[in-house]
VMD Tcl script that draws the C-alpha trace (Angstrom):
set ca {
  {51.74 -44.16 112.15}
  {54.70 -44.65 114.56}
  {54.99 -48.24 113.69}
  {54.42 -48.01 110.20}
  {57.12 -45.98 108.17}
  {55.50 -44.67 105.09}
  {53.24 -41.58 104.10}
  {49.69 -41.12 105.72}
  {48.77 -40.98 101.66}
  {50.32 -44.46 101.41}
  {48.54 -45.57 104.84}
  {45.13 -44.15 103.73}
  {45.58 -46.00 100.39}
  {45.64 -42.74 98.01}
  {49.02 -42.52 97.27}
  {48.02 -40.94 94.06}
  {46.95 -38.06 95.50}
  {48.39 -34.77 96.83}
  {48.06 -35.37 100.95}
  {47.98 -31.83 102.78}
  {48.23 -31.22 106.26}
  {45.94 -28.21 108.38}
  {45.90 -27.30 112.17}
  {42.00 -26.75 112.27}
  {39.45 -28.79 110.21}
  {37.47 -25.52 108.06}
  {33.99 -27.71 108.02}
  {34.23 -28.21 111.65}
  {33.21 -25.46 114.03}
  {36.34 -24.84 116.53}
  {35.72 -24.08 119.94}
  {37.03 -20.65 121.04}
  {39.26 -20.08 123.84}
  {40.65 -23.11 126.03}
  {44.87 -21.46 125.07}
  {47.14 -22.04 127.41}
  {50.53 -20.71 127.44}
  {52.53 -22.38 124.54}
  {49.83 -24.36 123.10}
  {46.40 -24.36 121.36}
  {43.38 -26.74 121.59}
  {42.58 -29.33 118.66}
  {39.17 -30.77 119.19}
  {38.91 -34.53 118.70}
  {36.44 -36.90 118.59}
  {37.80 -37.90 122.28}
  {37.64 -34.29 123.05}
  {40.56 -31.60 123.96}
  {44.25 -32.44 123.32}
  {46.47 -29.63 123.29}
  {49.38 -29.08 121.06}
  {52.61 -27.42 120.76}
  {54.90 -26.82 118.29}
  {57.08 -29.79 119.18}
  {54.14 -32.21 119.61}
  {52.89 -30.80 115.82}
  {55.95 -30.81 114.27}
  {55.68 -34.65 115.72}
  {53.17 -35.67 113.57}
  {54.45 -33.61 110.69}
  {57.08 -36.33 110.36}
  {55.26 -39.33 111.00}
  {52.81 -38.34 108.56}
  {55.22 -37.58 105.94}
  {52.61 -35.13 104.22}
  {53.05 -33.58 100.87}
  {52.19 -30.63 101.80}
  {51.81 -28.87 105.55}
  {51.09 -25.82 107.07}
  {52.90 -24.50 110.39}
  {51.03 -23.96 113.50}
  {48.91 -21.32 114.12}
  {47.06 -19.20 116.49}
  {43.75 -18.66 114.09}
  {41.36 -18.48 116.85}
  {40.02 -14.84 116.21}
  {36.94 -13.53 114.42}
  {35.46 -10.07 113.30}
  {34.08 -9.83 117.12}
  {37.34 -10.65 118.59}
  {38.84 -8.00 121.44}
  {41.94 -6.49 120.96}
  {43.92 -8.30 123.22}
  {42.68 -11.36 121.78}
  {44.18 -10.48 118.50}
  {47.22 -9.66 120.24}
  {47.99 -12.86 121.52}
  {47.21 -14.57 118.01}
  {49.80 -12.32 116.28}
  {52.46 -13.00 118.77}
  {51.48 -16.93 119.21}
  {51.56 -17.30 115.48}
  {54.80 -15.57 115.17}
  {56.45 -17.84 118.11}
  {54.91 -21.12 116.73}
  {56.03 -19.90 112.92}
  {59.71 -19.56 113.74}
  {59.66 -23.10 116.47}
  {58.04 -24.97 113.63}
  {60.82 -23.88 110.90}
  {64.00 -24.35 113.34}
  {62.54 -27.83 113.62}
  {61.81 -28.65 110.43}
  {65.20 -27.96 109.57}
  {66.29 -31.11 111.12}
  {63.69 -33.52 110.00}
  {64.44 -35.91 107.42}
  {61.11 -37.02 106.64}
  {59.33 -33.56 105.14}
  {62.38 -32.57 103.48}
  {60.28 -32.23 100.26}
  {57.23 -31.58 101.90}
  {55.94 -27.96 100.66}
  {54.97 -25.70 103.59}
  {52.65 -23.09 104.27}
  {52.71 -20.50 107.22}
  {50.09 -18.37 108.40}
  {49.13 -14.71 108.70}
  {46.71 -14.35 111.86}
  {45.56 -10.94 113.22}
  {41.74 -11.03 112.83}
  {40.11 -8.08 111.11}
  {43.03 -5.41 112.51}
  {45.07 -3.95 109.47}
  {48.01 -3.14 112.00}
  {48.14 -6.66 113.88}
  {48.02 -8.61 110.14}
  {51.00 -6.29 109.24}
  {52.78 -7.08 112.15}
  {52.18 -10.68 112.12}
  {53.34 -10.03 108.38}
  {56.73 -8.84 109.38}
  {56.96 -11.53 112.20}
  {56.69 -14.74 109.67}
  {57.10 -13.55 105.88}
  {61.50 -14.05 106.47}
  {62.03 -17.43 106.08}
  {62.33 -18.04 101.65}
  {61.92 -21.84 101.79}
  {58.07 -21.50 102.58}
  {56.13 -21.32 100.11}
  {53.19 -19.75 100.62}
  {50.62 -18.14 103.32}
  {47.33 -18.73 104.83}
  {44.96 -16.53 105.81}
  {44.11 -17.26 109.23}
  {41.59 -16.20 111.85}
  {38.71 -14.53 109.67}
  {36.31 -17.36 111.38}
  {36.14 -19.91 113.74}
  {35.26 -22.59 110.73}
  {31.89 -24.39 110.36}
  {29.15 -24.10 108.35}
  {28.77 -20.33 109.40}
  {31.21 -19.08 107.69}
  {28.51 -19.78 103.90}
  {27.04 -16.79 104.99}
  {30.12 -14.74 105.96}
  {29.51 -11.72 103.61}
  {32.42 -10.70 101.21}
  {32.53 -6.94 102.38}
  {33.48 -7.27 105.49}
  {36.45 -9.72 104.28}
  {38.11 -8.53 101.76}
  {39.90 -5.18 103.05}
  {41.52 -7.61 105.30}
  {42.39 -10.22 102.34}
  {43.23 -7.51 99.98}
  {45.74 -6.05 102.71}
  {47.18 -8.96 103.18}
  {47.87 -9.94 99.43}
  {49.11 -6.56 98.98}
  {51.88 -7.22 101.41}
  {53.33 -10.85 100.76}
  {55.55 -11.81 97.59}
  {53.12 -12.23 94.32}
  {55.44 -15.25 94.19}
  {54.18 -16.84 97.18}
  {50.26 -19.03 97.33}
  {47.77 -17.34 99.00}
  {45.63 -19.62 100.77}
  {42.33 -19.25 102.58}
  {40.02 -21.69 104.68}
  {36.43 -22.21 104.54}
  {33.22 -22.95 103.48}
  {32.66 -20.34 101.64}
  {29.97 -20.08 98.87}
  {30.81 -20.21 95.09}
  {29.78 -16.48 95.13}
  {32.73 -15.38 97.75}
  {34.93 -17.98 96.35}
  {34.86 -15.83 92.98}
  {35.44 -12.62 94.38}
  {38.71 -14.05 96.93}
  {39.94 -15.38 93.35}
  {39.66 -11.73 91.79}
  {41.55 -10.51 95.03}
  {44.39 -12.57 94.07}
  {43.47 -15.81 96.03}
  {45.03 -19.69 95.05}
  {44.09 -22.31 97.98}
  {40.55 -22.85 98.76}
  {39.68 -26.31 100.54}
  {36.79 -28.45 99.86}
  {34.35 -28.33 102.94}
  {31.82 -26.71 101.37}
  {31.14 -29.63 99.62}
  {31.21 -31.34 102.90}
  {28.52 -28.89 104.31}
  {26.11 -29.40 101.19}
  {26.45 -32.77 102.07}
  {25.64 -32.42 105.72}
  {22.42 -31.22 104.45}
  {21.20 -33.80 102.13}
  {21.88 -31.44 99.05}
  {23.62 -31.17 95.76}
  {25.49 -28.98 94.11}
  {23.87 -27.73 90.68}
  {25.09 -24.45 90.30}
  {26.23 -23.44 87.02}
  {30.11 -23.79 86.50}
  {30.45 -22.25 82.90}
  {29.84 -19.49 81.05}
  {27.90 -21.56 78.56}
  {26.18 -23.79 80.85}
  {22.09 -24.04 81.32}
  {21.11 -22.41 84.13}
  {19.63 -24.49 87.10}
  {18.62 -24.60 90.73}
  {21.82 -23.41 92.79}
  {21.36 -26.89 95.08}
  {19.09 -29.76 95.29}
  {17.77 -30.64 98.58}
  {16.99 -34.20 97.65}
  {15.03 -34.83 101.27}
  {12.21 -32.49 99.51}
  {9.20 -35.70 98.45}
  {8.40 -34.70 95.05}
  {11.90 -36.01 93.98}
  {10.66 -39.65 94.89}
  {9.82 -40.24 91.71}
  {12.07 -38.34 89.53}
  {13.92 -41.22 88.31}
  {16.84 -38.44 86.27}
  {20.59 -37.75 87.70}
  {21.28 -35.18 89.32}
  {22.89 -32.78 86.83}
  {22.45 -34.08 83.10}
  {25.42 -34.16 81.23}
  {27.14 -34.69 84.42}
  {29.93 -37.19 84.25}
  {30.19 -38.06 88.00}
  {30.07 -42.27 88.67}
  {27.05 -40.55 90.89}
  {25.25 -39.07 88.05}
  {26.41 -41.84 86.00}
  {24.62 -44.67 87.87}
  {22.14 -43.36 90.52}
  {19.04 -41.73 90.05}
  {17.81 -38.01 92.03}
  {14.39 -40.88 93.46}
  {16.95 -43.44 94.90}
  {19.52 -40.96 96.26}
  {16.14 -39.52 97.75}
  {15.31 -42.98 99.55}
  {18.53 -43.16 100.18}
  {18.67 -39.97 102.28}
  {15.40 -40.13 104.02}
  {16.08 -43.55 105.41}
  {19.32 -42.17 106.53}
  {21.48 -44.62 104.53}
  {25.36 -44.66 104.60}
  {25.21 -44.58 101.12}
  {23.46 -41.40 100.88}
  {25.96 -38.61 101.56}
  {28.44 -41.04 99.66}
  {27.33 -40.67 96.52}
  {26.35 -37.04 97.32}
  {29.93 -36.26 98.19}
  {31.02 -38.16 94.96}
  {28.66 -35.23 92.62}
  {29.42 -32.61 95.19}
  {33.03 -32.75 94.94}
  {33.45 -33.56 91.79}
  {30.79 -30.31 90.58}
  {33.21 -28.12 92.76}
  {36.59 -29.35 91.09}
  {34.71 -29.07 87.82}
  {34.01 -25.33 88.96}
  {37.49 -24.48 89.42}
  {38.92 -25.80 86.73}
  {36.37 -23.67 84.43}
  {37.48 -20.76 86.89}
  {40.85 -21.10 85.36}
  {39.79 -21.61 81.53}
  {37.74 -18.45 82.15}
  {41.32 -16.58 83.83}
  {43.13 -17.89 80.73}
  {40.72 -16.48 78.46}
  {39.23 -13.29 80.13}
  {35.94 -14.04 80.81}
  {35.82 -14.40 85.16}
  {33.63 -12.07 85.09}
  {30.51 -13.86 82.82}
  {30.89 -16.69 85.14}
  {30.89 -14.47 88.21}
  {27.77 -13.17 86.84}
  {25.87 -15.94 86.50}
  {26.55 -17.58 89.47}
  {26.06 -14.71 90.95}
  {22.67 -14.08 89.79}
  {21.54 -18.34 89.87}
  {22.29 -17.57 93.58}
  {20.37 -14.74 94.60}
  {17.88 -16.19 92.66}
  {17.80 -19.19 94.54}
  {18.27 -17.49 97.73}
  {14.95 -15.48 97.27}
  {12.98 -18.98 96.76}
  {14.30 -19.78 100.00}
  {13.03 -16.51 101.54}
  {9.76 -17.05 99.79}
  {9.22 -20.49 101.37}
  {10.53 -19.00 104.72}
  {7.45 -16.14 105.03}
  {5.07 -18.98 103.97}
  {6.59 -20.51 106.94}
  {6.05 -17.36 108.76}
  {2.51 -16.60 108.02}
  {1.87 -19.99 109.40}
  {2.69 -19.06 113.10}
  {6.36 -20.49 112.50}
  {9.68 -18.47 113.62}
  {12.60 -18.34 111.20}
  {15.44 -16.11 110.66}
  {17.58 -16.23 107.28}
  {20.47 -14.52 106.50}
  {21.29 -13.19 102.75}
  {24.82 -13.08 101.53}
  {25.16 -9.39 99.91}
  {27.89 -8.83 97.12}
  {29.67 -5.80 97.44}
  {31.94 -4.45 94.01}
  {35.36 -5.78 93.98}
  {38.74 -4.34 92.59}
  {39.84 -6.63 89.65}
  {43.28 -8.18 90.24}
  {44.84 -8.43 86.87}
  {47.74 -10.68 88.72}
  {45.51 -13.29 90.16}
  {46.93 -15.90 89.99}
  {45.36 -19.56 88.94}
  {43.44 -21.12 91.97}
  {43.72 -24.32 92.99}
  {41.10 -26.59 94.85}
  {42.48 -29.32 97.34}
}
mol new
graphics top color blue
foreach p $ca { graphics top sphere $p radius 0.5 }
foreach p [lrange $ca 0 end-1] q [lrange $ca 1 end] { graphics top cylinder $p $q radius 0.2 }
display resetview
């Protein structure tokens, strides 16, 4: 990127699309610990390179992103000490107000909209002063929620209660005119309930994760839509010889070409191919999910949707259980962990989410 002089969308070859910049990859599992005074740890494939806000604000420019969000001290989680969450609020705040003085004098992300963070864990007083600390500069346009989770596929099974008096504080306390953003894998389920609490950003890992796992997404994403399994896992042998798509009615190029007995050959012979075409149906299911979650904001009916999803899940999650005890009574050891929906307040001011 320092030789050539466009966009990273332009160097990737998808120009066409919206390119976004984040500190932490949300399907990864970071690392905690490893700070040092002025900088954080990214974990690359060539392991630990640490990174200030000079060095970030670097690669800000030479990617040229549409959209970025300023550095940030995330690495907290609900079991994280006090002084822990200290250091996150005042890192966050420092590398906040370094990132804007330098953007300021970069040509290159002139346009570029940016996002800052919130950190502060699960304490009410540290998000409020991490509030006060980054929420003065207008020109950004919008917030993330950091440091709920330390990313990775854990965070499916992060239960909404003991999030959302931290995201409803939070949301409470920024301009309604700013995004709200949050990171995560986070199951359809959650991702309902952060929408009623007035959440607009979610990312896409989840579909990643599915992937990870040989699955696909099936999970109903309209009110009017036939109720299914919640996910495929197309490993399982009696799909070697179901020669249907996926999802009928599906439009996917997936769905569209390839049938649930060759994506099952695929997978089980551990072809490249494989988690292609499942990431092809996965992510286009999900964007086909939020876009119905904004027909059903438009129109007042969140809710149905919420309930049926809602309900396709736990049922789905109690077949797993099910399978797990015949596991059990067979001198095997599992655990399992169930994702328990508490009641939400309806936000009448949520605003429309958007998935990137």
């Amino acid at each position: 990127m320092t030789v050539y002089k466009g966009t990273i969308a332009e160097f990737v070859g998808m120009k066409e699309c919206i390119s976004c910049l984040t500190v932490q990859d949300p399907a990864d599992y970071t690392l905690p610990g490893h700070h040092i005074q002025d900088c954080i740890p990214l974990w690359t494939r060539h392991g630990k390179v640490m990174i200030n806000a000079k060095s970030y604000m670097t690669l800000v420019d030479l990617f040229k992103p549409d959209m970025y969000y300023l550095l940030s001290d995330g690495d907290t989680n609900i079991a994280s000490p006090a002084k822990r969450i200290k250091k996150a609020v005042q890192n966050t705040i420092k590398y906040h107000n370094e990132c804007v003085d330098i953007h300021k004098n970069l040509n290159g992300v002139k346009n570029s909209f940016v996002m800052g963070a919130i950190a502060g864990g699960y304490d009410l007083n540290a998000r409020k002063q991490c509030i006060e600390g980054v929420c003065q500069k207008d020109f950004v346009g919008g917030y993330l929620i950091d440091g709920l989770h330390n990313n990775g596929p854990e965070v499916e099974l992060l239960q909404i209660g003991e999030i959302s008096p931290v995201v409803e504080f939070v949301v409470n306390h920024i301009e309604p005119t700013k995004l709200r953003s949050i990171h995560g894998c986070w199951n359809p389920v959650v991702v309902l309930k952060l929408v009623q609490l007035g959440i607009d950003l979610f990312d896409t890992s989840y579909c990643y994760i599915v992937t990870e796992r040989s699955c696909a997404l099936t999970f109903v994403t309209d009110i009017d839509d036939k109720e299914e399994m919640f996910e495929l896992n197309l490993r399982q042998p009696h799909f070697a010889e179901d020669f249907t798509p996926i999802l009928t009615g599906c439009t996917c190029l997936t769905c569209s070409k390839y049938s649930r007995a060759y994506i099952h050959h695929l997978v089980t012979v551990q072809e490249l191919l494989g988690p292609v075409l499942l990431t092809i149906h996965n992510v286009h299911h999900y964007m086909t999910f939020f876009n119905n979650i904004r027909k059903c904001i438009g129109n007042g009916t969140l809710n149905l949707l919420e309930e049926k999803v809602t309900k396709q899940f736990c049922t789905s999650e109690n077949v797993v259980d099910s399978e797990k005890d015949v596991l059990l009574t067979d001198g095997h050891t599992e655990s399992t962990e169930l994702i328990e929906n508490d009641t939400y307040r309806n936000n009448e001011n949520s605003s429309v989410p958007i998935s990137s």
